[in-house]
C-alpha positions as CSV (number, residue, x, y, z in Angstrom):
1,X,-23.1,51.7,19.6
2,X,-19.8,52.0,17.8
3,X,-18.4,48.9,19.9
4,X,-21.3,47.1,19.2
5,X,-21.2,47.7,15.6
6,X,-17.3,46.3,15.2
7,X,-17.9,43.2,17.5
8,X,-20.7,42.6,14.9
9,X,-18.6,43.2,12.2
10,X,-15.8,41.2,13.9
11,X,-18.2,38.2,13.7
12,X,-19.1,38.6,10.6
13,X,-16.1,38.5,9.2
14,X,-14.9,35.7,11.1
15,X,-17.9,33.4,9.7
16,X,-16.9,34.5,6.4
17,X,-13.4,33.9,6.2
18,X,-14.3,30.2,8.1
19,X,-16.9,30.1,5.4
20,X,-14.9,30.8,2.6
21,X,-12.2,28.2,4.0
22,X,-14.5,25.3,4.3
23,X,-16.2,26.3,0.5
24,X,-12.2,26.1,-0.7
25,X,-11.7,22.9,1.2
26,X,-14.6,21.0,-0.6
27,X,-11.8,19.4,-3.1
28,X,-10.2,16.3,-1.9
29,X,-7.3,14.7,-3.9
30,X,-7.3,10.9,-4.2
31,X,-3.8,9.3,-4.6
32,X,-3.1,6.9,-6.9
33,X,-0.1,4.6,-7.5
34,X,1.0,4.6,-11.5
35,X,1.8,1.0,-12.2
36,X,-0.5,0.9,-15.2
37,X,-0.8,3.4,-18.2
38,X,-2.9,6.3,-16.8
39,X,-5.4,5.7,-19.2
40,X,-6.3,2.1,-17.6
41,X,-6.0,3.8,-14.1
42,X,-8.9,6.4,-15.4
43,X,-10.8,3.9,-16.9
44,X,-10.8,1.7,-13.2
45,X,-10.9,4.4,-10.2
46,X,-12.6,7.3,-12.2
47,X,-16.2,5.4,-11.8
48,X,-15.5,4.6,-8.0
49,X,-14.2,8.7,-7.5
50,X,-17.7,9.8,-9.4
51,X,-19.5,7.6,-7.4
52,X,-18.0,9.1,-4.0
53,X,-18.4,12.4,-5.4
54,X,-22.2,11.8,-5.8
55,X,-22.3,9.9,-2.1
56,X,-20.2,13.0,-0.5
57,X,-21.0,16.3,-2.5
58,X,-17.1,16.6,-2.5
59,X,-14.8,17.2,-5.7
60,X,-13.1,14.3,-5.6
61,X,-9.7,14.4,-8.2
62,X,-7.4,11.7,-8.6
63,X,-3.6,12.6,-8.1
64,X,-1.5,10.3,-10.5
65,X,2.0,9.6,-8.9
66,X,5.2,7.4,-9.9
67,X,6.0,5.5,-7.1
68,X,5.2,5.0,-3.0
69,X,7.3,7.7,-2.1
70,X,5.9,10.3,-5.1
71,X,2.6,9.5,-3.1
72,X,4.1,10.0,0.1
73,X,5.6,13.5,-0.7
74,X,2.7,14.7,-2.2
75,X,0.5,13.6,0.8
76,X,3.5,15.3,3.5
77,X,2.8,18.2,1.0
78,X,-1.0,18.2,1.6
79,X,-1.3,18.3,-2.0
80,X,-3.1,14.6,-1.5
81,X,-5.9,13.8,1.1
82,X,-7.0,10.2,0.9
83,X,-4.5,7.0,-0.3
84,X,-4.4,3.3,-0.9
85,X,-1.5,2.2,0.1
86,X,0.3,-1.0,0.6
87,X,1.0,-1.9,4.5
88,X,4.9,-0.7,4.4
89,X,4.4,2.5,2.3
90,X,1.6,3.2,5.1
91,X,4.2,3.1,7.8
92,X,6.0,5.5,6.1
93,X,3.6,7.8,5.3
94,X,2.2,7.7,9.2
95,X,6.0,8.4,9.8
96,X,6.5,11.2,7.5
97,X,2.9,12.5,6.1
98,X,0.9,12.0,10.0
99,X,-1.6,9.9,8.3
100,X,-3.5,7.5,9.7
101,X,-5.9,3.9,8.8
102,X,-9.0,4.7,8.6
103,X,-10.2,1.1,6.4
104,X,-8.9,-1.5,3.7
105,X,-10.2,-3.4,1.0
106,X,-12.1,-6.4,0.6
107,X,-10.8,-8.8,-2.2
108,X,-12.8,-9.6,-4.7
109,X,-13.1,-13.1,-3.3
110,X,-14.3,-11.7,0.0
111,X,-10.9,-12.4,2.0
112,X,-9.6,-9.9,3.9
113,X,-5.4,-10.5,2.3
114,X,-3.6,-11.5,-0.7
115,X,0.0,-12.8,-1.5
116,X,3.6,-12.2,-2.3
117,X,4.7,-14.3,-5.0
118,X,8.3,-15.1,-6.6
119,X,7.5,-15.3,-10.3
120,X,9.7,-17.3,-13.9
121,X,8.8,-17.9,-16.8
122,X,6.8,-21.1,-17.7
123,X,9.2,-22.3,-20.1
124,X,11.9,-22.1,-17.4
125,X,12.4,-25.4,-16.5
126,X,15.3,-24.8,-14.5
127,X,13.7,-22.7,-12.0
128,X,11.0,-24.2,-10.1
129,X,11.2,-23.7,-6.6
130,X,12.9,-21.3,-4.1
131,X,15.8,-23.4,-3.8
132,X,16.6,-23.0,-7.5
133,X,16.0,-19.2,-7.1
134,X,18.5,-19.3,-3.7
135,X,21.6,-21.4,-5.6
136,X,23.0,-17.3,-5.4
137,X,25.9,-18.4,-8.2
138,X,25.1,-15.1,-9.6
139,X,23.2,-16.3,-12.9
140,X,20.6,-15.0,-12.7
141,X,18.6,-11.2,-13.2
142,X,16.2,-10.4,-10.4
143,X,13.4,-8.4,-10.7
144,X,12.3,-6.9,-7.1
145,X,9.4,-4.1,-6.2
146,X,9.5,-0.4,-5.0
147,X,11.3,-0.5,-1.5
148,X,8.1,0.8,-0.4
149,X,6.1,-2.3,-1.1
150,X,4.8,-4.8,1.0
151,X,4.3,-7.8,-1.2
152,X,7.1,-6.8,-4.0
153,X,10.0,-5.8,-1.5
154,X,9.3,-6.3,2.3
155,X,8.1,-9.8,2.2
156,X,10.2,-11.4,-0.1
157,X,12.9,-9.5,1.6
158,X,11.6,-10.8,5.6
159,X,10.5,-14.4,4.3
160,X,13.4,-15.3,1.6
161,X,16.6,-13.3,2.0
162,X,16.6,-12.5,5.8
163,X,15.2,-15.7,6.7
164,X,17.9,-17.1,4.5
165,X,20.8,-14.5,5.5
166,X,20.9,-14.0,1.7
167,X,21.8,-10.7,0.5
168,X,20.3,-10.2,-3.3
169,X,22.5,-8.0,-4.4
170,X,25.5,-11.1,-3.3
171,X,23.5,-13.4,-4.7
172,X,21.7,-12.3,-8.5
173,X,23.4,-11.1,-11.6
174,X,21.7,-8.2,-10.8
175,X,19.1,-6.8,-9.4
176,X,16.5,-4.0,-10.7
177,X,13.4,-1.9,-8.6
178,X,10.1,-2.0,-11.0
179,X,6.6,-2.0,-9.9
180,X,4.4,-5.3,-10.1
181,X,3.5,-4.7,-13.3
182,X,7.0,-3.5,-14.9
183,X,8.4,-6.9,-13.1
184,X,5.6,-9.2,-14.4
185,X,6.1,-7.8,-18.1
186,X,9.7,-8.4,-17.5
187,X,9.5,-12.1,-16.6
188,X,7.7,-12.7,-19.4
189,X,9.9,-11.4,-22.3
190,X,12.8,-12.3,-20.8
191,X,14.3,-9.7,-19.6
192,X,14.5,-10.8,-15.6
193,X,14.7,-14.5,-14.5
194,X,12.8,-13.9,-11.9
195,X,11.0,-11.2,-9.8
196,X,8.4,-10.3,-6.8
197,X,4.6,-9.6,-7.4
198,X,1.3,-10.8,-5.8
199,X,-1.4,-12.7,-6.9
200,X,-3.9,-9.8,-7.7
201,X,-1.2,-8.6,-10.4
202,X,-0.7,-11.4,-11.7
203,X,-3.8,-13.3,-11.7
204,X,-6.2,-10.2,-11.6
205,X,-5.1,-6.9,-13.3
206,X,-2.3,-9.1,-16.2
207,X,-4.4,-11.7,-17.2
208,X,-7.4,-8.9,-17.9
209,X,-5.2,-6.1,-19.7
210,X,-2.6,-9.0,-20.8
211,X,-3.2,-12.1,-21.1
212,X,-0.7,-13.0,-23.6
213,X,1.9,-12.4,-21.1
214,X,0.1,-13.5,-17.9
215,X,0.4,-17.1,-19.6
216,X,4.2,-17.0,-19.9
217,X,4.7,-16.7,-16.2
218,X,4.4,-19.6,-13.3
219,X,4.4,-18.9,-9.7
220,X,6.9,-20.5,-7.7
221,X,6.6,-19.2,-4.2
222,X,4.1,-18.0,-2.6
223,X,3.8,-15.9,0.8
224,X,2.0,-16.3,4.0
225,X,-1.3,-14.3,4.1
226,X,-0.8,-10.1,3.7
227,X,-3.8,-7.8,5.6
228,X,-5.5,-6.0,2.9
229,X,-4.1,-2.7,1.4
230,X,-4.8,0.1,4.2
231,X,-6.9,3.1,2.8
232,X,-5.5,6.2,4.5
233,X,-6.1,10.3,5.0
234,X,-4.2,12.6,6.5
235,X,-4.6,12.9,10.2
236,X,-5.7,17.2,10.0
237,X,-8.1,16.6,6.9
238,X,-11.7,18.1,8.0
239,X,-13.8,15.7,10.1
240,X,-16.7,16.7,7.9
241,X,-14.7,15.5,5.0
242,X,-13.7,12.4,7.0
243,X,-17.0,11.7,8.3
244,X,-18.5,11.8,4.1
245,X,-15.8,10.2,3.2
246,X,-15.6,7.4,5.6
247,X,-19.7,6.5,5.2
248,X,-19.7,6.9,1.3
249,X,-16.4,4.0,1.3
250,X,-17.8,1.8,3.8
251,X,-21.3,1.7,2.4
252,X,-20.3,1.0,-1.2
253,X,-21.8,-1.6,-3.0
254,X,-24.2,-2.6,0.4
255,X,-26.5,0.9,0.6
256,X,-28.8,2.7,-2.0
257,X,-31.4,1.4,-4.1
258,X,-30.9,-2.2,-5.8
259,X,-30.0,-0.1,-9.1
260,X,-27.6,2.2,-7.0
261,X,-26.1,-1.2,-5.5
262,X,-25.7,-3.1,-8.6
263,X,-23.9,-0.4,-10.3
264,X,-21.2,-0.1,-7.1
265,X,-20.4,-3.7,-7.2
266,X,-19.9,-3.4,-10.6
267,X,-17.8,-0.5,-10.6
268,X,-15.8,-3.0,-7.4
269,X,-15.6,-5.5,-10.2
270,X,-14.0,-3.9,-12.3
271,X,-11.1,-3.0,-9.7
272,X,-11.3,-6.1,-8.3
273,X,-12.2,-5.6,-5.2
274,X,-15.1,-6.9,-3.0
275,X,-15.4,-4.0,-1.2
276,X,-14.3,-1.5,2.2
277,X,-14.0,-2.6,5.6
278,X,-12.7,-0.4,8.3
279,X,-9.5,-0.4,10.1
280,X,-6.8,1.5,11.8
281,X,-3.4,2.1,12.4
282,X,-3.1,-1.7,14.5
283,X,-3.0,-3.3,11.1
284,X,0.6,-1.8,10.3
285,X,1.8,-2.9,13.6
286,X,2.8,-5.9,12.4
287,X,4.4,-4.7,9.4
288,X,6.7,-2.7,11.9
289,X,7.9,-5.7,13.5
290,X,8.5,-7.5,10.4
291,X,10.5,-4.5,9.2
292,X,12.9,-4.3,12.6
293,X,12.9,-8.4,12.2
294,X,14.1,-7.6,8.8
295,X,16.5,-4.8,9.3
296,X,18.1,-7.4,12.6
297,X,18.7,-10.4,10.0
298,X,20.9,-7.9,7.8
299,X,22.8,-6.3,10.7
300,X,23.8,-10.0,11.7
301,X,25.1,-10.7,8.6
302,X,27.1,-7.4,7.5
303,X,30.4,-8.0,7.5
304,X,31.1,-4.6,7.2
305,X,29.7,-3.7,11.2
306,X,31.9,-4.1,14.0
307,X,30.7,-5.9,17.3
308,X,29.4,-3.0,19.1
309,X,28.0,-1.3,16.0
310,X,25.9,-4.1,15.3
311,X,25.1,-4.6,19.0
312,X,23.8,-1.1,19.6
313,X,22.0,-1.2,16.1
314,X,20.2,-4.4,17.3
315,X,19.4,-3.3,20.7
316,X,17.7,-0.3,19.3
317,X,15.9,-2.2,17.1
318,X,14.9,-4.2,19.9
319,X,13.3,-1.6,22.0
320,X,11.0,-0.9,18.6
321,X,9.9,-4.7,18.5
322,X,9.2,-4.2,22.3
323,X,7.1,-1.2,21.6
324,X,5.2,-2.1,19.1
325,X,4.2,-5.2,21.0
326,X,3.6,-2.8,24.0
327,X,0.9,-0.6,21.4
328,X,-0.1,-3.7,20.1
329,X,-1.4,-5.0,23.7
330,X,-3.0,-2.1,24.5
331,X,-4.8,-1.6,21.4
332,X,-5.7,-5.2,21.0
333,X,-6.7,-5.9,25.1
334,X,-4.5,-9.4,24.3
335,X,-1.9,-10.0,26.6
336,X,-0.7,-12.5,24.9
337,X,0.4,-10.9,22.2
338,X,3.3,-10.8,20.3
């Protein structure tokens, strides 16, 4: 009877400590990049987080940080659960935080990419092209993104200065890390010649909060298509949270009653998005061979390395090319792949 009575007891308590841990683990945090004024960032994601509250039963809180690699820390921390992050900064954080793709966005124009641009002024009539941007006589201020950004920092970086064997810092008067926004605001009073952004930054989220300044500024190169920015969790989060989460995302704006609908592609409006789709961790592969392509280019032209150093540094970076190919044909079926 006794024995009985403490196995029962033993069970008991071991549904109410799991209990109690799944009641405490009803909070998820939502990361958010910090390139606008809080206050704007509210007023855009906190309708879309009440909205996934109401579609998951979760507490869903929005974690404001910095930069990419605030974001990352906090999600290697486990003091964030679910991020939107550009394709490099989600290599990093599958490398550092063990997160993993689990959809993107949908632009608002229902593609399933955006763009890198190289921004000037409009009244700079000397700069109009990437040839006037690559002259390198060290005249002029450069404006570049986070060095965890895909269309502010690995893109130009891959499709102008490797491609180019230009190194920026041999090239501009100087050179300063912003985000999109910081750079954008830069161009137009003057205080960069010319820096990264995209098209949604410029063409979406400046000419709506600044219009003023969004019609100072004139592209002058764009980038090949970019895959849509990656929504990620970390890899250990619950798969009940995952499996809320991941239905209330990918059925905003499509499910619910024609009222519930309306008011989800509204609330997609106003972040200018078209919706969710899902993905996985094959969309960064890419990105990784873009980033050892990158990383090649600069070993070739540092004068700095020896022969063997850069050999071995190249051969290493090699095998990762061959690799991700490797993953990338096994994920994808394609043998042809590259």
């Amino acid at each position: 009877m006794k024995k009985a009575l403490i196995i029962t007891l033993a069970a008991l308590l071991a549904v109410t400590f799991a209990t109690t841990g799944f009641a405490a683990r009803k909070t998820v945090n939502w990361g958010i990049l910090a390139v606008e004024s809080q206050d704007d960032l509210i007023n855009r994601w906190g309708p879309l987080l009440k909205e996934l509250e109401k579609k998951t039963g979760l507490k869903i809180n929005p974690f404001f940080a910095a930069d990419y690699t605030g974001v990352i820390e906090a999600m290697r921390f486990k003091k964030v659960d679910i991020v939107l992050y550009g394709n490099k900064s989600a290599m990093t954080a599958a490398d550092l935080a063990d997160s993993e793709i689990f959809g993107k966005i949908i632009e608002s124009d229902g593609s399933e990419g955006y763009y890198s641009l190289l921004v000037t002024r409009k009244d700079n009539d000397k700069i109009n092209n990437l040839k006037d941007v690559l002259k390198c006589d060290k005249s002029l201020d450069f404006g570049i993104g986070d060095p965890q950004s895909t269309s502010g920092f690995l893109v130009p970086t891959t499709f102008i200065f490797s491609a180019n064997k230009v190194q920026p810092k041999e090239c501009f008067k100087t050179v300063r890390n912003a985000s999109h926004q910081a750079n954008l605001l830069a161009v137009a009073n003057g205080q960069v010649d010319v820096a990264t952004a995209n098209n949604r930054a410029l063409y979406d989220r400046l000419a709506a909060t600044n219009p003023g300044d969004a019609a100072k500024i004139k592209e002058i190169w764009r980038s090949p298509l970019i895959a849509a920015d990656p929504l990620c969790w970390r890899k250990d989060l619950d798969n009940d949270i995952k499996e809320k989460i991941y239905f209330a995302v990918m059925s905003f704006g499509k499910m619910g009653s024609p009222e519930q609908v309306r008011k989800e592609r509204q609330i997609l409006k106003t972040l200018k998005y078209g919706g969710f789709a899902p993905s996985s961790d094959l969309q960064s592969l890419p990105f990784r061979e873009m980033q050892a392509n990158k990383e090649i280019m600069q070993i070739e032209t540092d004068s700095t390395m020896s022969a063997e150093e850069k050999e071995y540094k190249i051969k290493a970076l090699q095998k990762e090319i061959d690799r991700v190919r490797a993953l990338t044909t096994e994920l994808t079926g394609n043998i042809s792949a590259r």
